[in-house]
DSSP file (Angstrom, degrees, kcal/mol; ACC not computed):
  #  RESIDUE AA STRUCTURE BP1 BP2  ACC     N-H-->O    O-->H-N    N-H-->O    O-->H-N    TCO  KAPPA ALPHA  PHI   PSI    X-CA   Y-CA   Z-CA
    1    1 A X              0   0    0      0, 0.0    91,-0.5     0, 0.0     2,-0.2   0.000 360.0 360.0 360.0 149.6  106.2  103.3    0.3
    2    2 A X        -     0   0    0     89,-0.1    88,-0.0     1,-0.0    89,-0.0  -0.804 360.0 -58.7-110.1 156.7  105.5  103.3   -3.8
    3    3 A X        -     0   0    0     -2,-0.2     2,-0.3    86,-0.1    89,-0.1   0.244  57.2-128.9   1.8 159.7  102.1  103.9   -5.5
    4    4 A X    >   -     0   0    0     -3,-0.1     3,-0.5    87,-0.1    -1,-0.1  -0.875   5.3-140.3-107.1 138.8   99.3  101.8   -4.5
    5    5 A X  T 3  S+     0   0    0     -2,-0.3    -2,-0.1     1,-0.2     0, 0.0   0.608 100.0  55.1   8.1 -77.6   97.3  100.0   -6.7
    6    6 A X  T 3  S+     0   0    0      1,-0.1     2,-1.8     2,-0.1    -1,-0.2   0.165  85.2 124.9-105.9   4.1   94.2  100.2   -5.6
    7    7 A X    <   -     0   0    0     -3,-0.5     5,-0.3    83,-0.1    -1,-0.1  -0.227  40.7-165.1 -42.9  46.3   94.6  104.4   -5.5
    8    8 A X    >>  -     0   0    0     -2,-1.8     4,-3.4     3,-0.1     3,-1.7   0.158  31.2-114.3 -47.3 156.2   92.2  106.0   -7.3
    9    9 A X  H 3> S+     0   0    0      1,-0.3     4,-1.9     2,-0.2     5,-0.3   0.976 117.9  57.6 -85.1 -41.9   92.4  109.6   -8.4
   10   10 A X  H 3> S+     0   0    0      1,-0.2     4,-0.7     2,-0.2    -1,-0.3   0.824 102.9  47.5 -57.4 -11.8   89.6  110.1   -6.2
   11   11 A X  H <> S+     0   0    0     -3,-1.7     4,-1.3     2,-0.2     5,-0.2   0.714 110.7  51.6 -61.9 -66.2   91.2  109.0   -3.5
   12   12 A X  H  X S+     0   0    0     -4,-3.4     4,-0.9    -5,-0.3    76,-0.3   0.732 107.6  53.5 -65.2 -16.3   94.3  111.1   -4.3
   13   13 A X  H  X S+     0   0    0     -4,-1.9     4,-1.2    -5,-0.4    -2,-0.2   0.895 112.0  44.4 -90.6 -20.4   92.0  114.3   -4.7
   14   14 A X  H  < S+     0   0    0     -4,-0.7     4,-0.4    -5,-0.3    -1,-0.2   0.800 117.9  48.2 -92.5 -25.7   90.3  113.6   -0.7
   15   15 A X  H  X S+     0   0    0     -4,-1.3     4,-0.5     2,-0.2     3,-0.4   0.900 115.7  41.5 -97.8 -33.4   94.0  112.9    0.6
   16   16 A X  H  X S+     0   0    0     -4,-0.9     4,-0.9    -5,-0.2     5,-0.3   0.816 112.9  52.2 -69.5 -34.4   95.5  116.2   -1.1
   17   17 A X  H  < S+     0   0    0     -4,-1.2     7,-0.3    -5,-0.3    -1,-0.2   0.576  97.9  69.0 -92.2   7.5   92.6  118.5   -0.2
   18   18 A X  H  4 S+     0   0    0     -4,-0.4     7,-0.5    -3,-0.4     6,-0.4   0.909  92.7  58.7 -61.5 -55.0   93.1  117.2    3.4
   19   19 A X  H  < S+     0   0    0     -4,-0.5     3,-0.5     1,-0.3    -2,-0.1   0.984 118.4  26.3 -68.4 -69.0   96.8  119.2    3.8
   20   20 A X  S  < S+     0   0    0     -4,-0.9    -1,-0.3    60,-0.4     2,-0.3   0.615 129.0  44.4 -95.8  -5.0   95.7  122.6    3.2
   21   21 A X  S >  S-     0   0    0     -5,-0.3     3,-1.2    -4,-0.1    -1,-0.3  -0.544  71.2-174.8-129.5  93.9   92.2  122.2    4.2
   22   22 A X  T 3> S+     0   0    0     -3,-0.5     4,-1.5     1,-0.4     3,-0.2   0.647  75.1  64.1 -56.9 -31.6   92.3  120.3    7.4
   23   23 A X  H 3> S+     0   0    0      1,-0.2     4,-0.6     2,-0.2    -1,-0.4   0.194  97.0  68.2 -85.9  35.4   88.5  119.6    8.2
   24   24 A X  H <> S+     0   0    0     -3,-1.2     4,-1.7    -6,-0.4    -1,-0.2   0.828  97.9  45.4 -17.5 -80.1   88.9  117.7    5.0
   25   25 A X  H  > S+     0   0    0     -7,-0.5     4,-0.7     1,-0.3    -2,-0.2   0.452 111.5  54.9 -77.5 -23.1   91.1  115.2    6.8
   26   26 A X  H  X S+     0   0    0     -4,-1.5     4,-1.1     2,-0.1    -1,-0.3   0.925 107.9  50.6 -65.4 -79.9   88.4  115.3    9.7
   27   27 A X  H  X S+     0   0    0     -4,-0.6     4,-1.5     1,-0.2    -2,-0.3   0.865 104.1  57.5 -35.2 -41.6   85.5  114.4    7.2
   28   28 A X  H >< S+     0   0    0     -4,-1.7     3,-2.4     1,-0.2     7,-0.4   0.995 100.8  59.7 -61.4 -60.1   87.4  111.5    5.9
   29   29 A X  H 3< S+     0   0    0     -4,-0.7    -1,-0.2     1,-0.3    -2,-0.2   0.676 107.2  39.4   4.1 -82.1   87.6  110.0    9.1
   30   30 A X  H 3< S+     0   0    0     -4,-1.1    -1,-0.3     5,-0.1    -2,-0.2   0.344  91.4 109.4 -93.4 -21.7   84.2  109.6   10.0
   31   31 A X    <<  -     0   0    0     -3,-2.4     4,-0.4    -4,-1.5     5,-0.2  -0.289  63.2-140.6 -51.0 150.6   83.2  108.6    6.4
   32   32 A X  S >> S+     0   0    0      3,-0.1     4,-0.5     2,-0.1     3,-0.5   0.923  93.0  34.0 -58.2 -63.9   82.3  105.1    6.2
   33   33 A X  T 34 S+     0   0    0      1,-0.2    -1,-0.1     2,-0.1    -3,-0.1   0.244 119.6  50.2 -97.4  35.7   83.6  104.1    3.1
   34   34 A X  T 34 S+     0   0    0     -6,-0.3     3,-0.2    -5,-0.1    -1,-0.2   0.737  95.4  63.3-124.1 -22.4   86.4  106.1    3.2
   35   35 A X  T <4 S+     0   0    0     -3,-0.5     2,-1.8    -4,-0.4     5,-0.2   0.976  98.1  56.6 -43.6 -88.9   88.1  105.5    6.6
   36   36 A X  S  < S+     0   0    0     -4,-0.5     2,-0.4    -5,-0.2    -1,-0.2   0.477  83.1  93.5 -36.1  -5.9   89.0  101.9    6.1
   37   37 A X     >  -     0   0    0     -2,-1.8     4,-1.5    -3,-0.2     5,-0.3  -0.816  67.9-157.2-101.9 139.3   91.1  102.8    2.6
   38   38 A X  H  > S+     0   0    0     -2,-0.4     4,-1.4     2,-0.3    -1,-0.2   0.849  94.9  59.9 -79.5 -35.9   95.0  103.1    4.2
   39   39 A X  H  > S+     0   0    0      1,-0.2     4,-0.9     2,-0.2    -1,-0.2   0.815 110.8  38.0 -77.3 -18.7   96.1  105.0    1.9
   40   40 A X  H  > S+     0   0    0      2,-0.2     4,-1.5    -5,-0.2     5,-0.4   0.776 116.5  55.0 -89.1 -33.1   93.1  107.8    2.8
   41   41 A X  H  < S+     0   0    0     -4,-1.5     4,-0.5     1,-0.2     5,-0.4   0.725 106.2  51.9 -95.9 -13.0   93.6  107.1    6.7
   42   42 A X  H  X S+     0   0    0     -4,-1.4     4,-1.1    -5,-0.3    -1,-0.2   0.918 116.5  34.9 -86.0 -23.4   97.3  107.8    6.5
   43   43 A X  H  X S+     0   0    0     -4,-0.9     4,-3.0     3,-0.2     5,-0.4   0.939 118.5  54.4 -92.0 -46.9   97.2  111.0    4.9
   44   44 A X  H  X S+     0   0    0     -4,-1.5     4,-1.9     1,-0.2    -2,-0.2   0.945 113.1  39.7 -59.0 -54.8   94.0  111.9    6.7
   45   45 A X  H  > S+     0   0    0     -4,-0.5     4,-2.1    -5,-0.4    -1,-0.2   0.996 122.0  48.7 -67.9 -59.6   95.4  111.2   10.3
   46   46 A X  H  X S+     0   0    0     -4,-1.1     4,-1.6    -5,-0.4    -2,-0.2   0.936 107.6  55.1 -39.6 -68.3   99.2  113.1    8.9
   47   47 A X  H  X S+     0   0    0     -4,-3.0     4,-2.8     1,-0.3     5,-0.3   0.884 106.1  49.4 -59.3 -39.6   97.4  115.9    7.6
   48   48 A X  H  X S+     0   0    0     -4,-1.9     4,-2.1    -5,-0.4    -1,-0.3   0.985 113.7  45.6 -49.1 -62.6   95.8  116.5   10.9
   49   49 A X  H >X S+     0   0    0     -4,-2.1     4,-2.4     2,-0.2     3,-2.1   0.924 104.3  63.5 -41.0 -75.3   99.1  116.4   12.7
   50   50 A X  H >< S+     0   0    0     -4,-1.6     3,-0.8     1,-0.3    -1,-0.2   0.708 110.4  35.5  18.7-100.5  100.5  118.4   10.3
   51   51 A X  H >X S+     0   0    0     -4,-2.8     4,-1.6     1,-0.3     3,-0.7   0.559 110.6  55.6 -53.6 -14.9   98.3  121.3   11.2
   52   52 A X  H << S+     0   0    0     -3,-2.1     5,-0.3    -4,-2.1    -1,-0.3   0.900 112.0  43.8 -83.0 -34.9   97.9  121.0   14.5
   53   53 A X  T << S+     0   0    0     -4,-2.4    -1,-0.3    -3,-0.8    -2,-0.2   0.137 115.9  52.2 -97.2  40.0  101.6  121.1   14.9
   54   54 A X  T <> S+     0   0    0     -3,-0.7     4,-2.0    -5,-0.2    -1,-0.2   0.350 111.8  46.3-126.6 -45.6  101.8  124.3   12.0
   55   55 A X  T  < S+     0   0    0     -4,-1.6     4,-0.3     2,-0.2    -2,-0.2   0.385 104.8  59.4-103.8  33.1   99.2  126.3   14.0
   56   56 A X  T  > S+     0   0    0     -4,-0.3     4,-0.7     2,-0.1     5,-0.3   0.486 111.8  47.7-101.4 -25.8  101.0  125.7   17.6
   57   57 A X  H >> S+     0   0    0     -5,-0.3     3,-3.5     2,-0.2     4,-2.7   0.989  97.3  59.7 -59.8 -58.3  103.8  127.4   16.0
   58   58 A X  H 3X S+     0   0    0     -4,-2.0     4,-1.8     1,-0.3     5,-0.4   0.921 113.0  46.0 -45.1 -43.7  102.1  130.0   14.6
   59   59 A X  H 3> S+     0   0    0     -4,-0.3     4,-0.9     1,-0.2    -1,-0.3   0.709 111.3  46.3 -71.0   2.5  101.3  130.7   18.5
   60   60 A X  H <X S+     0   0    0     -3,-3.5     4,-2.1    -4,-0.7    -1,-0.2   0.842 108.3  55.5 -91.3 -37.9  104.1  130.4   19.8
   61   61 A X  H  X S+     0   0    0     -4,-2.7     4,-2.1    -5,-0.3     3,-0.5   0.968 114.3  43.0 -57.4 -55.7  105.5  132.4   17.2
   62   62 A X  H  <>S+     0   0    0     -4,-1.8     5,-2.6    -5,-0.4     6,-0.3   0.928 113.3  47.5 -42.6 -56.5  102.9  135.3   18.1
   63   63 A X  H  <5S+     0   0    0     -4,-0.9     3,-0.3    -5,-0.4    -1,-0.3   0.796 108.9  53.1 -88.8  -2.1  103.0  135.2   21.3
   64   64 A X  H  <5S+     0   0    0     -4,-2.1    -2,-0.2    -3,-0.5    -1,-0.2   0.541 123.1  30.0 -84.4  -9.3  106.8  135.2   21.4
   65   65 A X  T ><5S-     0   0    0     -4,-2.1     3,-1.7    -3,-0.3     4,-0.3   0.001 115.1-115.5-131.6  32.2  107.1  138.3   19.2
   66   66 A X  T 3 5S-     0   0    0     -3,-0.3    -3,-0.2    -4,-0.3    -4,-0.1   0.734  72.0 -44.4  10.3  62.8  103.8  139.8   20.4
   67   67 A X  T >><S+     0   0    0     -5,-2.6     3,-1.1    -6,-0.3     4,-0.5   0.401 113.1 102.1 108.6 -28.8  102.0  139.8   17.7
   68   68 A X  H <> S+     0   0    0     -3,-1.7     4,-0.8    -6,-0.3     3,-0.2   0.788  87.8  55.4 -85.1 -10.0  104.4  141.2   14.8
   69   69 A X  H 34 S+     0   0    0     -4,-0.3     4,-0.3    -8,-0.2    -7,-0.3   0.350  89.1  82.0-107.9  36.1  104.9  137.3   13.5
   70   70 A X  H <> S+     0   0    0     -3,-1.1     4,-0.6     2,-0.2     3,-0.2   0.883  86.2  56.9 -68.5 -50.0  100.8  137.4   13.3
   71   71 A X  H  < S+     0   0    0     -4,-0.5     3,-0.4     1,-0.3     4,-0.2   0.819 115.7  33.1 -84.9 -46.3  101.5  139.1    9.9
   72   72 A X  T >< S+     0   0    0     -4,-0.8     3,-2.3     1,-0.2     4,-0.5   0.771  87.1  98.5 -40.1 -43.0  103.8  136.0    8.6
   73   73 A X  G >4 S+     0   0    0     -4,-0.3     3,-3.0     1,-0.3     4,-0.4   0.833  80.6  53.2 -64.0 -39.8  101.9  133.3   10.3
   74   74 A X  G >< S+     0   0    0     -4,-0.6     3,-2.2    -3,-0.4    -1,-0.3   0.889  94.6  65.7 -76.6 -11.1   99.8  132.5    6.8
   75   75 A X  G X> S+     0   0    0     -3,-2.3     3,-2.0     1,-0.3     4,-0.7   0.797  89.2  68.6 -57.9 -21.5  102.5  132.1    4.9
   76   76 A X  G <4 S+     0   0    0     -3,-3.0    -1,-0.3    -4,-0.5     3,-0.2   0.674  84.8  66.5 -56.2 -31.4  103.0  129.3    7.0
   77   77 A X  G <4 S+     0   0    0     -3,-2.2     3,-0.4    -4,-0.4    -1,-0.3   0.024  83.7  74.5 -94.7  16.1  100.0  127.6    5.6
   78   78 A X  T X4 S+     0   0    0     -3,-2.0     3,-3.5     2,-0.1     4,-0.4   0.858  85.9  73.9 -96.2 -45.2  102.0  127.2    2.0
   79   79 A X  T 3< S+     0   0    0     -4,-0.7     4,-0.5     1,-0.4     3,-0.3   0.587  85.5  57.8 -37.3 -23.3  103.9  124.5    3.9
   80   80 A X  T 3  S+     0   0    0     -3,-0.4   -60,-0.4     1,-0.2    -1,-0.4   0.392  88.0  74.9-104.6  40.4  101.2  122.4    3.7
   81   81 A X  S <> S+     0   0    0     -3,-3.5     4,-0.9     3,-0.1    -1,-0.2   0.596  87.3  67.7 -82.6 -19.1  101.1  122.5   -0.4
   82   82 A X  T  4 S+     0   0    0     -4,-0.4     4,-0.2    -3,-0.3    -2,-0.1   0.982 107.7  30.8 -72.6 -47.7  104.2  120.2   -0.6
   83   83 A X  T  4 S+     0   0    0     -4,-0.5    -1,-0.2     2,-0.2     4,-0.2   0.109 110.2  63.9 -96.5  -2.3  102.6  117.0    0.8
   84   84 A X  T >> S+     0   0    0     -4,-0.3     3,-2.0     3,-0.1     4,-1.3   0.816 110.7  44.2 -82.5 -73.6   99.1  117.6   -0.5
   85   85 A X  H 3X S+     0   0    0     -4,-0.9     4,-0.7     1,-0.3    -2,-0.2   0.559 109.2  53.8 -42.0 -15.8  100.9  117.3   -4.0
   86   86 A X  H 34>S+     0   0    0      2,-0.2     5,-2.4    -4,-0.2    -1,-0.3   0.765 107.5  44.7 -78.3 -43.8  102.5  114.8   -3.2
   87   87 A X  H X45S+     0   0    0     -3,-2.0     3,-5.6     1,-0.2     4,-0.4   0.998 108.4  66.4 -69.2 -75.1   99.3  112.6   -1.9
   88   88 A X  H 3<5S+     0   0    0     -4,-1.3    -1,-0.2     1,-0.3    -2,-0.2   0.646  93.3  49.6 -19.0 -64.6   98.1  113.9   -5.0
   89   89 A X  T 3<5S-     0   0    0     -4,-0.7    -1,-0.3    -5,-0.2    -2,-0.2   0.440 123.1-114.0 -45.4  -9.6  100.8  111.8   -7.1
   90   90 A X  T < 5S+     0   0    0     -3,-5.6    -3,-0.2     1,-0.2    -2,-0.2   0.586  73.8 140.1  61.7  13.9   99.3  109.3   -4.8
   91   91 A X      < -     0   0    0     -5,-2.4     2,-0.6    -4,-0.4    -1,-0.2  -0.311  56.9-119.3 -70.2 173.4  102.9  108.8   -2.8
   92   92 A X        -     0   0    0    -91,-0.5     2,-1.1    -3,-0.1    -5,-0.1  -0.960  39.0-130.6-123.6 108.2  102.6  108.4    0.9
   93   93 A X        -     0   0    0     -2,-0.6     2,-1.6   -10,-0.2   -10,-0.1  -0.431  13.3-142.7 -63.2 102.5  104.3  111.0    2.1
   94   94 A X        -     0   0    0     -2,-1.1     5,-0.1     5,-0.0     2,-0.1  -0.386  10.3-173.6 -61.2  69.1  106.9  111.2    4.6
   95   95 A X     >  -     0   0    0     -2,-1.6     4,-1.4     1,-0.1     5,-0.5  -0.288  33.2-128.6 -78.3 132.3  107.1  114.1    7.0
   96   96 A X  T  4 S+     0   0    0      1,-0.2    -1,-0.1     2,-0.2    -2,-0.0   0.798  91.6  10.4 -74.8  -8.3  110.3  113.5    8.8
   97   97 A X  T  > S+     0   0    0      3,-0.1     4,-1.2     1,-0.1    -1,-0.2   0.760 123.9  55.7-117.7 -10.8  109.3  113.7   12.5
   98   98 A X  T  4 S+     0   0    0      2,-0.2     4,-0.5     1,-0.2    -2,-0.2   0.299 114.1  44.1 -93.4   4.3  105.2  113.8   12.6
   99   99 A X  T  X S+     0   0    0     -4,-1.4     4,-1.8     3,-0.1    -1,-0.2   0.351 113.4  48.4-110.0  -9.3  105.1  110.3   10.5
  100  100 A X  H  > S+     0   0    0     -5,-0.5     4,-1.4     2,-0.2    -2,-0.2   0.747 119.3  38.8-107.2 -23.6  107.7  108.6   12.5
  101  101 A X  H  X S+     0   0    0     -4,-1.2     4,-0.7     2,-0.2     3,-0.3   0.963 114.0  53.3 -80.2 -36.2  105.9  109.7   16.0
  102  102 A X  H >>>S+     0   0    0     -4,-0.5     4,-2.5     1,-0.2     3,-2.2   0.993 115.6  45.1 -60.0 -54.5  102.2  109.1   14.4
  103  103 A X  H 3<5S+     0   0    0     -4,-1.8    -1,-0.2     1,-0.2    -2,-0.2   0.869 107.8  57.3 -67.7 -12.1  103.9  105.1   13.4
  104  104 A X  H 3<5S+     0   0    0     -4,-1.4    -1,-0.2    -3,-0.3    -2,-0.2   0.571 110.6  40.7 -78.1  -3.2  105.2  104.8   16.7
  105  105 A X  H <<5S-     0   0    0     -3,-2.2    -1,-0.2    -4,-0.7    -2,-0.2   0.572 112.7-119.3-105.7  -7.9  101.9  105.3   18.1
  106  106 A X  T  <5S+     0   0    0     -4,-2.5    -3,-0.2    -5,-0.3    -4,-0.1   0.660  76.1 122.3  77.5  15.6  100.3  103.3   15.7
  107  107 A X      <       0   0    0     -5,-0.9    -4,-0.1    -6,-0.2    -5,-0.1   0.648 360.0 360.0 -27.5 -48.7   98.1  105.8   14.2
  108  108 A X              0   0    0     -6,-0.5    -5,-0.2    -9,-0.1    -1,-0.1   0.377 360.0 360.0-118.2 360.0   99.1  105.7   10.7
């Protein structure tokens, strides 16, 4: 998917500050006039995924190496700087298995 149009750089700043700060991506939600824009409810609904499946590794990770890949786990959180910048450019980002299960549920 290419640029939209109707993207406004505010638009790009609520969909970028979503990835690395997830209750962003909450707030947008629940907005009125900000749900209904697609290009804001696809990154908003992604970014969620995103993190939720970023911090059940980080437990898994933990609890499979009791504790000593605790000390890693926030480095984990740079991961989501690629695709915030990216939203940011106003693309719609593709993450290759959380965007192809979120359209096959018809989420995004």
């Amino acid at each position: 998917m290419e640029n939209q149009p109707q993207t406004t750089s505010d638009d790009r700043l609520w969909a970028a500050l979503g990835y690395p700060i997830p209750i962003v991506a909450l707030v947008l939600l629940f907005m009125e006039e900000k749900k209904d824009i697609p290009f804001l409810r696809f990154h908003a609904v992604q970014s969620i995924a995103l993190n939720i499946a970023i911090w059940v590794l980080i437990i898994v990770l933990v609890a499979i190496t009791f504790g000593v890949a605790g000390i890693c786990a926030p480095l984990v959180w740079f991961v989501t700087l690629w695709p915030a910048y990216d939203a940011f450019k106003g693309n719609y980002t593709e993450i290759p298995v959380i965007t192809k299960f979120l359209k096959d549920q018809g989420w995004v």
